[in-house]
C-alpha positions in Angstrom: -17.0 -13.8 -2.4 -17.2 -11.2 0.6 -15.4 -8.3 0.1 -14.8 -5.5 2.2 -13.2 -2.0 1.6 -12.4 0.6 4.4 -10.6 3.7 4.5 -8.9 4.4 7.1 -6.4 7.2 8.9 -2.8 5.3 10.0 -1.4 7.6 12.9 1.0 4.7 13.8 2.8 1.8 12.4 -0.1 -0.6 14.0 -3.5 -1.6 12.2 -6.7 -3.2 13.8 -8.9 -4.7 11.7 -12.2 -6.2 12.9 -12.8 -9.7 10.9 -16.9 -10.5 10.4 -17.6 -13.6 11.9 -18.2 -15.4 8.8 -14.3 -15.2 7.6 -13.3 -16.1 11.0 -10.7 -19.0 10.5 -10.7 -18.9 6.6 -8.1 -17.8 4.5 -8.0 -14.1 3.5 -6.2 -11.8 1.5 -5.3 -8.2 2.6 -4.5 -5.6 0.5 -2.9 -2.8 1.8 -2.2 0.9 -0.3 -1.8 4.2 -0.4 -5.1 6.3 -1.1 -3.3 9.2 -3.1 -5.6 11.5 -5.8 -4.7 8.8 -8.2 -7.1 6.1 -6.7 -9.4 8.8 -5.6 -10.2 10.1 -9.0 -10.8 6.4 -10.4 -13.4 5.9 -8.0 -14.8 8.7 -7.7 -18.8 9.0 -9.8 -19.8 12.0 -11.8 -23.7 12.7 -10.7 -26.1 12.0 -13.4 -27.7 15.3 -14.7 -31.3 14.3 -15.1 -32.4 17.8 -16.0 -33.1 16.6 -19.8 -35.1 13.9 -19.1 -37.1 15.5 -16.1 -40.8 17.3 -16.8 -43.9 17.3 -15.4 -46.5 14.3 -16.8 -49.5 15.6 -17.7 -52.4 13.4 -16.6 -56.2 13.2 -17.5 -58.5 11.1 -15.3 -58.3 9.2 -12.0 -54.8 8.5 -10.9 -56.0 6.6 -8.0 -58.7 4.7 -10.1 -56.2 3.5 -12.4 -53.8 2.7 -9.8 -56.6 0.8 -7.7 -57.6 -1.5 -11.3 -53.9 -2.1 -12.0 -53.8 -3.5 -9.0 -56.7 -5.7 -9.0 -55.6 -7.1 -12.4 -52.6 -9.1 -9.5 
């Protein structure tokens, strides 16, 4: 199932909406509402504080050594 969400400014009582070509002549449903704070706040993602899992990895040896026989074990 395609679906396909835009938001869009209505400064009339017309809408244009492009189709993709792979829906052309198939049966679709379109939905049409209000974006209000509401719907906004629902969708809206908190960023993920990765400050207590970020550090600095502390490494003895070759890094590119390693990297080189990790890959040669493919």
């Amino acid at each position: 199932m395609t679906a396909i969400r835009k938001i869009l400014s209505v400064k009339g009582s017309y809408l244009k909406i492009e189709i993709p070509e792979d829906l052309k002549g198939k049966d679709i449903e379109v939905i049409i509402l209000p974006l209000n704070e509401e719907n906004t706040k629902k969708t809206a993602r908190k960023k993920y504080d990765f400050s207590d899992i970020a550090g600095k990895l502390k490494w003895r040896g070759d890094a590119v050594a390693v990297q080189r026989s990790m890959r040669d074990e493919w």
